[in-house]
C-alpha positions as CSV (number, residue, x, y, z in Angstrom):
1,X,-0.6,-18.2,-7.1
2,X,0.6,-14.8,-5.1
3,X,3.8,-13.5,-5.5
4,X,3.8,-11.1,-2.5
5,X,7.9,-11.8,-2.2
6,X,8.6,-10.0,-5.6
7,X,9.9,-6.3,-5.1
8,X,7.6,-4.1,-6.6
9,X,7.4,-2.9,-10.3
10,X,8.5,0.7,-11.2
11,X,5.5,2.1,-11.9
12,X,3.6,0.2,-8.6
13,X,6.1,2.0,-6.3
14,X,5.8,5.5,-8.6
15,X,1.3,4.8,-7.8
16,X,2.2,4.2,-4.3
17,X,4.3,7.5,-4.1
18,X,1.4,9.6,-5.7
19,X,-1.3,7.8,-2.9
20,X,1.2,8.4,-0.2
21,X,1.7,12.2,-1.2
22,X,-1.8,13.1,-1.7
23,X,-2.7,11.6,1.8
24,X,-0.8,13.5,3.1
25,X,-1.5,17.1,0.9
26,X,-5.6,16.0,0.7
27,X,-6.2,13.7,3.5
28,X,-8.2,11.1,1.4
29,X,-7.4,9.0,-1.8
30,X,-6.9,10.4,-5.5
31,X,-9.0,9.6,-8.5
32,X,-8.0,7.1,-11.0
33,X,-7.6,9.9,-13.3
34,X,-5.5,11.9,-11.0
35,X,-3.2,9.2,-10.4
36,X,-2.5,8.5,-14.1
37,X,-1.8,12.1,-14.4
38,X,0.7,12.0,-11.8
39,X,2.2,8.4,-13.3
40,X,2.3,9.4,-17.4
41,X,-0.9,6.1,-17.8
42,X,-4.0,8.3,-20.0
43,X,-5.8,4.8,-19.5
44,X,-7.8,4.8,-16.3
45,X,-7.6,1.1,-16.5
46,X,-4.1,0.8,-16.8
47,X,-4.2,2.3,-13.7
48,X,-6.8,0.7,-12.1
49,X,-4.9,-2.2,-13.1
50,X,-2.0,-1.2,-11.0
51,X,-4.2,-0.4,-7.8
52,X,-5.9,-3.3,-8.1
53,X,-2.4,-5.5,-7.8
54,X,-1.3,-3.0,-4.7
55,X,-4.6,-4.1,-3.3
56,X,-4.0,-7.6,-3.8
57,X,-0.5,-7.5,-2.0
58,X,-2.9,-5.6,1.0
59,X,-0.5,-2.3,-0.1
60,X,-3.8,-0.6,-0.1
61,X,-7.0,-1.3,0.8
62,X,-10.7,0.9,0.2
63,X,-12.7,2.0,2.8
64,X,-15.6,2.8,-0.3
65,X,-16.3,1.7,-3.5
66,X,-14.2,3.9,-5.9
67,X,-10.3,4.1,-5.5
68,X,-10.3,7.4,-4.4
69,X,-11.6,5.6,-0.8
70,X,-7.9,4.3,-0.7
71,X,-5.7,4.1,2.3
72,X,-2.5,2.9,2.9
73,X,-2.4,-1.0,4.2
74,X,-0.1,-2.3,6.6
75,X,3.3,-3.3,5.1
76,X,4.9,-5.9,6.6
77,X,8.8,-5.9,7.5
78,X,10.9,-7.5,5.6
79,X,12.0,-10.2,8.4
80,X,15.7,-10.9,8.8
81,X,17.1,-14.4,8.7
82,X,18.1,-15.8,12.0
83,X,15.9,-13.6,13.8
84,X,12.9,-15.0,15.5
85,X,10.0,-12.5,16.4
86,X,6.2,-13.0,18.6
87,X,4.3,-12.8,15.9
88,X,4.4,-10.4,13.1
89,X,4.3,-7.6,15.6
90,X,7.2,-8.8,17.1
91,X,5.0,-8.8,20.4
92,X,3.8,-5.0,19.9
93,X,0.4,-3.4,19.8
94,X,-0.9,-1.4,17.1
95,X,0.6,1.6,18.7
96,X,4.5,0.0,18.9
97,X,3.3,-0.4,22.8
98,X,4.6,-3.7,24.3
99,X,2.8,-5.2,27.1
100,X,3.9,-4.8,30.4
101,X,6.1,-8.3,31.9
C-alpha cells in the first residue's frame, strides 16, 4: 500500500534540503555518509533508509547505482478542490510552454 498523500516526515524534508543544497553548491548528489553528516544519522542505513522512501514517493530518483547519482524527481502540485486541470501538466510542456490554439 503507498501513502504518497502523507506530508513528509521531519527528517525526509531535512534529506531533501541537504540533496537540494548540494545540487546546487556540487552539481551532483551527496554520499550516504555526507548526508547523515548533514542530518545528525552516523548509520548509513538509516539514511539509506530515508532515500530509499524519497525514491519511492519519485522525490528522487538515481541516474547510477549509488545515491550519490541522485536527482531531484518531479513533485507534483498539490491540486486544489474544485479545480479541474488537462492532465497533470495542466496542458503544459516540460518547459511551462502551452501549445499554441
Amino acid at each position: 500500500m503507498r501513502r504518497e498523500g502523507r506530508p513528509l516526515t521531519a527528517r525526509q524534508e531535512a534529506v531533501m534540503a541537504v540533496i537540494r543544497s548540494w545540487l546546487t553548491e556540487h552539481g551532483h548528489g551527496p554520499t550516504v555518509r555526507e548526508i547523515g553528516a548533514r542530518v545528525g544519522l552516523s548509520s548509513t542505513s538509516s539514511v539509506a533508509h530515508q532515500l530509499g522512501r524519497l525514491e519511492t514517493r519519485g522525490l528522487i530518483t538515481r541516474t547510477g547505482r549509488d545515491w550519490s547519482t541522485c536527482v531531484l524527481g518531479e513533485e507534483t502540485p498539490a491540486r486544489r478542490p474544485g479545480l479541474r486541470g488537462r492532465g497533470p501538466d495542466g496542458g503544459a510542456d516540460r518547459y511551462g510552454r502551452r501549445p499554441a490554439p
